[in-house]
C-alpha positions, 0 to 999 in steps of 0.5 A: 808566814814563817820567818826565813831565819829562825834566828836572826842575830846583829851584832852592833859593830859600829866605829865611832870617828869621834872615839866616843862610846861604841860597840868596835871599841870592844872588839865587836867585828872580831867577836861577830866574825868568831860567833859567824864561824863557831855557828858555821862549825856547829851546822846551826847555820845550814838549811835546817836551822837557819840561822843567820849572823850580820852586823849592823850599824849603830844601834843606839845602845852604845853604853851598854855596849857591846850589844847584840840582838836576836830575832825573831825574839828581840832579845837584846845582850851585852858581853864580855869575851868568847865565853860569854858568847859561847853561853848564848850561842849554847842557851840561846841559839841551840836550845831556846834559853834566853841568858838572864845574867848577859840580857839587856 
């Protein structure tokens, strides 16, 4: 059986009470909302392509932080700002590409 999501990505947007290591730190939540959008704008997100963008809690890679995780590969990055997330969504979402240089 075929996954429904072509992909499926979770962005680790979780808040640490304690200050301590974590994703929002970094402004995940701002990050996941901008890639949720760029996605919904370039049509990867209707009916033909399938793909999906959430958050999640705490993913237990919090000094490698921010992360994110695609499925149905398992492929796990870290990034920096819009940039880096325009090259996965380019590489990765559109074209199949894993990006070497922001994987995990």
């Amino acid at each position: 059986m075929a996954p429904y999501y072509d992909k499926h990505v979770f962005f680790c947007t979780n808040q640490r009470e304690d200050g301590s290591a974590c994703c929002n730190n970094h402004g995940a939540q701002k990050m996941r909302d901008y890639v949720k959008d760029k996605v919904k704008t370039l049509g990867l997100s209707d009916r033909q392509n399938k793909i999906r963008i959430n958050s999640a809690g705490c993913m237990n890679r919090c000094d490698e932080g921010p992360v994110l995780v695609i499925y149905p590969e398992g492929t796990w990055y870290t990034y920096v700002d819009e940039s880096d997330l325009d090259e996965i969504i380019e590489e990765h979402l559109r074209l199949g590409r894993v990006v070497e240089r922001l994987k995990i």
